[in-house]
Structures are given as structure tokens and as C-alpha cells.
C-alpha positions as CSV (number, residue, x, y, z in Angstrom):
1,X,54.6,-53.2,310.5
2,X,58.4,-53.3,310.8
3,X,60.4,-56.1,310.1
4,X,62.4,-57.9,312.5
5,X,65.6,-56.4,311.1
6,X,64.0,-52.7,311.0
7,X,63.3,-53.4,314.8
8,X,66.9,-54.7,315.5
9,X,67.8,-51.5,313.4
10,X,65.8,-49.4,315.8
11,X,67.2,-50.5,318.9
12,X,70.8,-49.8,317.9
13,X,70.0,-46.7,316.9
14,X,68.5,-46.2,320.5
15,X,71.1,-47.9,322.1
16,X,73.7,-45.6,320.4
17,X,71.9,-42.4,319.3
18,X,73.2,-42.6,315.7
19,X,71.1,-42.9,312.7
20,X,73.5,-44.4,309.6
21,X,73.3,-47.9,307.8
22,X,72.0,-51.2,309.9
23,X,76.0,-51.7,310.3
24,X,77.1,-48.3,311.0
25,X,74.6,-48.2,314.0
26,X,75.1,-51.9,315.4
27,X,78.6,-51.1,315.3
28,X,77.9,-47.6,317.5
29,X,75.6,-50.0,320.0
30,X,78.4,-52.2,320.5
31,X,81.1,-49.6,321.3
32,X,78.6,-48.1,323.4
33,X,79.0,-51.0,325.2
34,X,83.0,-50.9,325.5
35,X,83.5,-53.0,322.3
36,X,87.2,-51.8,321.3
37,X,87.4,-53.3,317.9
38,X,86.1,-50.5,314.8
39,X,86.4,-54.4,312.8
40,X,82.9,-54.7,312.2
41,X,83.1,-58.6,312.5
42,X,85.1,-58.6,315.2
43,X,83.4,-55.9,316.9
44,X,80.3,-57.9,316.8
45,X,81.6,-60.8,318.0
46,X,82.8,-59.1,321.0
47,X,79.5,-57.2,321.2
48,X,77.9,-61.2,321.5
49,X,80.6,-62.2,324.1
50,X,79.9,-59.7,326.3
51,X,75.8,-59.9,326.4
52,X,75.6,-63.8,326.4
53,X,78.2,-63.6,327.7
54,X,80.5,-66.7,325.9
55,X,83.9,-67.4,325.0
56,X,82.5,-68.6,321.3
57,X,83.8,-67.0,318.3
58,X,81.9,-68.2,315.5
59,X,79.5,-65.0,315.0
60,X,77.1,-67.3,313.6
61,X,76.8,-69.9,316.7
62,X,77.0,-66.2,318.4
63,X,73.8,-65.0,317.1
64,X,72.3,-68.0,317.7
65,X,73.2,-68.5,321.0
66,X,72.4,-65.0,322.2
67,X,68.8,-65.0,320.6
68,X,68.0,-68.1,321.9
69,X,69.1,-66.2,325.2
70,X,66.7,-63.7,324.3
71,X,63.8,-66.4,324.3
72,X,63.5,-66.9,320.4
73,X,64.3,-69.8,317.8
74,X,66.9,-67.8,316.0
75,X,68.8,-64.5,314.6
76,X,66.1,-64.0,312.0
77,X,63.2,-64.2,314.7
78,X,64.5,-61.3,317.0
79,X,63.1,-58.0,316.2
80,X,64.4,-56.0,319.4
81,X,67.8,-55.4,321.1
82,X,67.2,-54.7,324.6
83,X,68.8,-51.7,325.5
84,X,72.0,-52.1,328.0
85,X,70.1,-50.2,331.1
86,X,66.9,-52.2,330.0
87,X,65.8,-53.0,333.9
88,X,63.1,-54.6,332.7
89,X,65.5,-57.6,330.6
90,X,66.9,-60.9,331.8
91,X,67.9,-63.7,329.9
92,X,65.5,-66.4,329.5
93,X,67.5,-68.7,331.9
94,X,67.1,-66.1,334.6
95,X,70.9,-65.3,334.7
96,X,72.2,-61.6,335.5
97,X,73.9,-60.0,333.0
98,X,77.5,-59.2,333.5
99,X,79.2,-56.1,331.9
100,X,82.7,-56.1,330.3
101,X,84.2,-54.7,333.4
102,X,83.2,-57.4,335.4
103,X,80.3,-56.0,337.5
104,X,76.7,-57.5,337.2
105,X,73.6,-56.1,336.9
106,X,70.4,-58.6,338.8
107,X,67.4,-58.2,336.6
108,X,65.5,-60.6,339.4
């Protein structure tokens, strides 16, 4: 069985079609997503802003906040990253998700 960091790993290699180092691939998911920064810190950040999405920029609060969003107890628990065309995903409040260019996607 996969740990929940091998299945985090997975899904940024599906989200961005790479296959290098955990980093290296959630840094390829997240300019997938428009992230501009190639500052892996603040690239991730960003990454976080935009799927929550939130204005914080403490990655760790970040992390936090966006797995709670994701319906677990923390960053440790989460062993998926849905994908960004995942039709099947909302957040656990029910809230659509709204892309960096200001459209929205309704997952209801």
C-alpha cells in the first residue's frame, strides 16, 4: 500500500505528466495550474491560494487549511490531489472552485 505522500506524489505526476522528485513534480502540478513563480516555496504557496483559495501566506497554515478543505485532519493525512478537471471534486464546504483567472468551475 502507498503512503499518503506516494499518493500525493502520484497525483502531481498526473496532474502535470512529469515523473522527477516529489518537488520537481508538485512544482510542474502547480504551473500547470498558472503558478508563475519557478520558487518552489513560493510557488506552492500560490499553488494553495489559488485551490482554497486564501489570501494566507504561511505555507504551513496553507496546507492545513487546504486539507481540511479537502475533508481531512491535516497535510500528513491527505493521500490524493484531486486533479484540476476532477468533475467529481468539491470542497467539503460545498463551495465551487475558482481558477486563477477568475472563472469558476460548480462541482454541485
Amino acid at each position: 500500500m502507498a503512503t499518503n505522500q506516494e499518493g500525493k506524489h502520484a497525483s502531481f505526476r498526473s496532474i502535470s505528466g512529469t515523473s522527477g522528485s516529489y518537488n520537481s513534480d508538485w512544482l510542474a502540478a502547480a504551473i500547470t495550474l498558472g503558478v508563475t513563480s519557478t520558487n518552489f516555496n513560493e510557488a506552492i504557496i500560490e499553488w494553495l491560494q489559488i485551490r482554497i483559495p486564501s489570501t494566507n501566506t504561511n505555507i504551513n497554515e496553507l496546507l492545513q487549511e487546504y486539507a481540511e478543505a479537502l475533508g481531512f485532519n491535516s497535510w500528513d493525512d491527505v493521500n490524493e490531489i484531486p486533479g484540476i478537471l476532477d468533475t467529481d471534486y468539491e470542497f467539503q464546504d460545498g463551495t465551487d472552485y475558482e481558477f486563477q483567472d477568475g472563472t469558476t468551475f460548480d462541482f454541485n
